[in-house]
mmCIF file of the C-alpha atoms, coordinates in Angstrom:
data_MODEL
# 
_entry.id   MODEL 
# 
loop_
_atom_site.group_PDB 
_atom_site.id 
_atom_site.type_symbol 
_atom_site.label_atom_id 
_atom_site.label_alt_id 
_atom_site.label_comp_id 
_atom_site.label_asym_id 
_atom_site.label_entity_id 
_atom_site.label_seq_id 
_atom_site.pdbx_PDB_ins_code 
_atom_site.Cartn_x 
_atom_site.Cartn_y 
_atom_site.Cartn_z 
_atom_site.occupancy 
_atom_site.B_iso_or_equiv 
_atom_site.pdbx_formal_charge 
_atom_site.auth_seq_id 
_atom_site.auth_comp_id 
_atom_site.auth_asym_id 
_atom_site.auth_atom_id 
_atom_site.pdbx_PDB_model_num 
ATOM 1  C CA . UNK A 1 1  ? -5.431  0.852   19.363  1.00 0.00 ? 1  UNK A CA 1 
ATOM 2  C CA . UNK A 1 2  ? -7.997  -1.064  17.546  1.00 0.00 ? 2  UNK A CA 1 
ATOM 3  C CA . UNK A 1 3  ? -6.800  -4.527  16.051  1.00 0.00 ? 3  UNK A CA 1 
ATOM 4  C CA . UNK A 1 4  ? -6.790  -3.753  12.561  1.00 0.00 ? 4  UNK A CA 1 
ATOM 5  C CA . UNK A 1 5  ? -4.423  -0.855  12.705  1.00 0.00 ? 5  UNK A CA 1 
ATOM 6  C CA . UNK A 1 6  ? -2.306  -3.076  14.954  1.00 0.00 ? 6  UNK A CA 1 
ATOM 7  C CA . UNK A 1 7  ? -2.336  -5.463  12.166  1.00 0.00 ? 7  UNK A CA 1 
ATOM 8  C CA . UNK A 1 8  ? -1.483  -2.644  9.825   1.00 0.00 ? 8  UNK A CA 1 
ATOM 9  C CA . UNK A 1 9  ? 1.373   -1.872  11.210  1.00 0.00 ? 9  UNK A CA 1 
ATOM 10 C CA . UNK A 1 10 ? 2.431   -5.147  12.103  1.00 0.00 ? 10 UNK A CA 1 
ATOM 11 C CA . UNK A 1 11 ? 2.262   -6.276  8.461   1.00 0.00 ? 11 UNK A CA 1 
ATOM 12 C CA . UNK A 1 12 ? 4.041   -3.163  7.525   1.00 0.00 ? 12 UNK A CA 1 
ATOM 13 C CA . UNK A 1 13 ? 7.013   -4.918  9.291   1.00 0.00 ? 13 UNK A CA 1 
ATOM 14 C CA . UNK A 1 14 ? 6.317   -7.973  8.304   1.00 0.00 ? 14 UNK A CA 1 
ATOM 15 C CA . UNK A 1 15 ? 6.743   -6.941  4.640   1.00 0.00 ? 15 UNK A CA 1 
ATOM 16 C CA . UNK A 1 16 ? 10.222  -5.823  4.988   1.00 0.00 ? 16 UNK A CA 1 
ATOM 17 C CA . UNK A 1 17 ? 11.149  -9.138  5.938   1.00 0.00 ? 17 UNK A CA 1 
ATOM 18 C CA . UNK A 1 18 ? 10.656  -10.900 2.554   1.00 0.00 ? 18 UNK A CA 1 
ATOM 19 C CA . UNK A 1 19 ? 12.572  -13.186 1.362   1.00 0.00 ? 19 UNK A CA 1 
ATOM 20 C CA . UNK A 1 20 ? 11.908  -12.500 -2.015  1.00 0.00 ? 20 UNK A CA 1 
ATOM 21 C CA . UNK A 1 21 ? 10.939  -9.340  -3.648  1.00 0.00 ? 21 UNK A CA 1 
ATOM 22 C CA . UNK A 1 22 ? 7.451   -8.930  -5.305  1.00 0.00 ? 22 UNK A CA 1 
ATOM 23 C CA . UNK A 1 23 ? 6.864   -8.656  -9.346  1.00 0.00 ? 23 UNK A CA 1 
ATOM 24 C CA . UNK A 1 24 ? 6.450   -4.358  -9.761  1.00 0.00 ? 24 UNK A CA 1 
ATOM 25 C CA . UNK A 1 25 ? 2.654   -5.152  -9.656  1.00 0.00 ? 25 UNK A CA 1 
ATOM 26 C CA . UNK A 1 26 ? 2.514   -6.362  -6.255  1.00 0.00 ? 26 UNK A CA 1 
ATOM 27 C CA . UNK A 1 27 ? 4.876   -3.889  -4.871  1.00 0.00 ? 27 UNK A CA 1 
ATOM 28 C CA . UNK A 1 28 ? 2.479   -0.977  -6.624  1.00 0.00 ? 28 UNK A CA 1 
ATOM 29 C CA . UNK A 1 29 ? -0.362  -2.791  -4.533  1.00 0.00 ? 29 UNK A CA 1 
ATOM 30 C CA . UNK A 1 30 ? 1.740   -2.936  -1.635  1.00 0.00 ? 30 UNK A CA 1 
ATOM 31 C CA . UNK A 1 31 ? 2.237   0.828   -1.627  1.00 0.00 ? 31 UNK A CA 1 
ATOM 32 C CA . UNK A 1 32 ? -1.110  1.934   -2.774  1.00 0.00 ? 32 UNK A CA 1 
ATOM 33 C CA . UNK A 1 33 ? -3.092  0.216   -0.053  1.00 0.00 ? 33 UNK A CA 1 
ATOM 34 C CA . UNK A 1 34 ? -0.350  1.183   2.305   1.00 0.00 ? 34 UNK A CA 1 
ATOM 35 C CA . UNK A 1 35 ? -0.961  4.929   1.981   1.00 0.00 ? 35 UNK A CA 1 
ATOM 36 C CA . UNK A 1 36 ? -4.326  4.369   1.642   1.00 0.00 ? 36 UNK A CA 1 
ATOM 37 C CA . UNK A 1 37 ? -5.029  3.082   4.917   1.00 0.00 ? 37 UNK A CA 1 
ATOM 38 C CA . UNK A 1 38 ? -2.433  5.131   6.464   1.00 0.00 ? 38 UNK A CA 1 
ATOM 39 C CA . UNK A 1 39 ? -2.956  8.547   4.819   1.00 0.00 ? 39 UNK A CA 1 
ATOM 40 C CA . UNK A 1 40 ? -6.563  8.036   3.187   1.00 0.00 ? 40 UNK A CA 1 
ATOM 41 C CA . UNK A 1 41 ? -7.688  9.566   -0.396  1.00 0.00 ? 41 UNK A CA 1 
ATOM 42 C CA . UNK A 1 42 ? -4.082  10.798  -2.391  1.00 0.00 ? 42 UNK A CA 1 
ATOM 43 C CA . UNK A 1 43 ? -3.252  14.660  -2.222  1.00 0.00 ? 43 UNK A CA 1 
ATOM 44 C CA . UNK A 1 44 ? -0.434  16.756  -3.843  1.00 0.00 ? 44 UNK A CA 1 
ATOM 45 C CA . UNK A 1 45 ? 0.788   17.447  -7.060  1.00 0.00 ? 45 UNK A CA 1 
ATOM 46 C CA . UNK A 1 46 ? 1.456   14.119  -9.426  1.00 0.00 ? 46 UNK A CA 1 
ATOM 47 C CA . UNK A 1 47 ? 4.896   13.892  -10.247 1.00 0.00 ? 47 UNK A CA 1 
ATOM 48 C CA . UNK A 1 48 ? 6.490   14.939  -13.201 1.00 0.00 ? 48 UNK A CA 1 
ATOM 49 C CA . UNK A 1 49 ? 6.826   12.986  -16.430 1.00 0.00 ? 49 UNK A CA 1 
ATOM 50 C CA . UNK A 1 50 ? 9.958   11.704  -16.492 1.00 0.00 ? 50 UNK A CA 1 
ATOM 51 C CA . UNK A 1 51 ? 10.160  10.501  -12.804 1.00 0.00 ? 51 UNK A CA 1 
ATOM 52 C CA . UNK A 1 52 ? 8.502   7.501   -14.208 1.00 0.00 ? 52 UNK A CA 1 
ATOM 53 C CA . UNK A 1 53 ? 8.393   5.193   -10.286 1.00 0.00 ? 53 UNK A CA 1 
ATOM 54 C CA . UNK A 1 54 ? 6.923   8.275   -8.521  1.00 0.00 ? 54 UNK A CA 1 
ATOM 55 C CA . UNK A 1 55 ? 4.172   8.588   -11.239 1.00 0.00 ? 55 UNK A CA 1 
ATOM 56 C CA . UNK A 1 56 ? 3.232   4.705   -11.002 1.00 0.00 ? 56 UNK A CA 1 
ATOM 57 C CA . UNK A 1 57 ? 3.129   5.149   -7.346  1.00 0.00 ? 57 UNK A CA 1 
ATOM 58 C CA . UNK A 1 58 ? 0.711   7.907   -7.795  1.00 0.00 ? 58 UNK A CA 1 
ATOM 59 C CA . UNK A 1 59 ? -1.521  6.504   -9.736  1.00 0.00 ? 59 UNK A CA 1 
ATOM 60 C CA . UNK A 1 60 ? -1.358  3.191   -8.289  1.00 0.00 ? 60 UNK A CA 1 
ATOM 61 C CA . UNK A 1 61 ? -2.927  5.064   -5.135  1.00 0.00 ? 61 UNK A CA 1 
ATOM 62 C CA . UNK A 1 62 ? -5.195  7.440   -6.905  1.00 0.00 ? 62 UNK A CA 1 
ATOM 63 C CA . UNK A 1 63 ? -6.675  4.358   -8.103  1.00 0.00 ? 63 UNK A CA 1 
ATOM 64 C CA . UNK A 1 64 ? -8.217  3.737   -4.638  1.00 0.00 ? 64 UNK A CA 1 
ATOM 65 C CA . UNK A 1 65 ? -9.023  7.342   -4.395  1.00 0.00 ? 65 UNK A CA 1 
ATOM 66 C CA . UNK A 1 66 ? -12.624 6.918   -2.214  1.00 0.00 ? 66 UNK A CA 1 
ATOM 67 C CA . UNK A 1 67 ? -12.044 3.352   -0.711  1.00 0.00 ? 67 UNK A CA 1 
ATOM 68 C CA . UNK A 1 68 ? -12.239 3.317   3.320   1.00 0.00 ? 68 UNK A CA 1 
ATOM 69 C CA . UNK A 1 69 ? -8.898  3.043   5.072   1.00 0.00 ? 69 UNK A CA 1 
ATOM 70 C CA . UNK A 1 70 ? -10.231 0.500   6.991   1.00 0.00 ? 70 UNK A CA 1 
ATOM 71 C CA . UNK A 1 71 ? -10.954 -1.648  4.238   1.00 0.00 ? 71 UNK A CA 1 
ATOM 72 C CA . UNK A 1 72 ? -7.414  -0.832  2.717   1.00 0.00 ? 72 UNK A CA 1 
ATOM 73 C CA . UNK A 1 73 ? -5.982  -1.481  5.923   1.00 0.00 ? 73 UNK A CA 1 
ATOM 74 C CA . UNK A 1 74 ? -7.636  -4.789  5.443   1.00 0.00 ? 74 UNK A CA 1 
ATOM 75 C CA . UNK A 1 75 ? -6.793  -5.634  2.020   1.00 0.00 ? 75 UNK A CA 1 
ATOM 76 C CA . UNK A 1 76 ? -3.125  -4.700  2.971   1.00 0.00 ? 76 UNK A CA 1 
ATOM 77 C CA . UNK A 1 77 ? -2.825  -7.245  5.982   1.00 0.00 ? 77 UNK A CA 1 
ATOM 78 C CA . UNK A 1 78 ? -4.234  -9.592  3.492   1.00 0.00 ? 78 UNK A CA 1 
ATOM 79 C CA . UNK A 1 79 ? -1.696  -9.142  0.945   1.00 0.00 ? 79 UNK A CA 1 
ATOM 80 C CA . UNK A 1 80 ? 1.315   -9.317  3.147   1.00 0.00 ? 80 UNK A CA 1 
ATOM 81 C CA . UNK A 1 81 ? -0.047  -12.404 4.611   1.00 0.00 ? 81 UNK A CA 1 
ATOM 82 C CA . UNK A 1 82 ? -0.562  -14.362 1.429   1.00 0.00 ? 82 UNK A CA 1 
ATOM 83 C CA . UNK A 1 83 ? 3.371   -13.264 0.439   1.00 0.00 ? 83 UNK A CA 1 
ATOM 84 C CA . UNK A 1 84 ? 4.569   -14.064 3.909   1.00 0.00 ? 84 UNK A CA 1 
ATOM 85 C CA . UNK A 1 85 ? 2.643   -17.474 3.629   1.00 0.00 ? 85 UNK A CA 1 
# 
């Protein structure tokens, strides 16, 4: 296992440890890069109009439709490190 994705997953702990819960933003970040660097590019059907959290959380990921998981894998260790600072 490389380091990185050690990291990853590490930091995916790490985050449920907070003390205190991230602004919506942050948590939309959080998720986003998450499945990004886990899953890659988004796939399946957006969800439906009035389910109003899963649509942010879709388009919070779409929005880093074509970035590397690597580098989201990255800028997700990042992240949690700066809030678990």
């Amino acid at each position: 296992m490389s380091d990185l994705k050690r990291d990853f997953e590490q930091a995916a702990i790490d985050v449920k440890g907070l003390t205190e819960r991230p602004d919506n933003d942050t948590l939309l970040r959080l998720y986003a890069l998450y499945k990004q660097g886990s899953e890659g590019d988004v796939s399946g059907p957006k969800p439906g109009f009035f389910d109003f959290v899963g649509t942010a959380k879709y388009e919070a990921w779409a929005k880093l439709q074509g970035t590397p998981q690597d580098e989201a894998m990255r800028r997700y260790v990042e992240l949690v490190g700066k809030l678990t600072a």
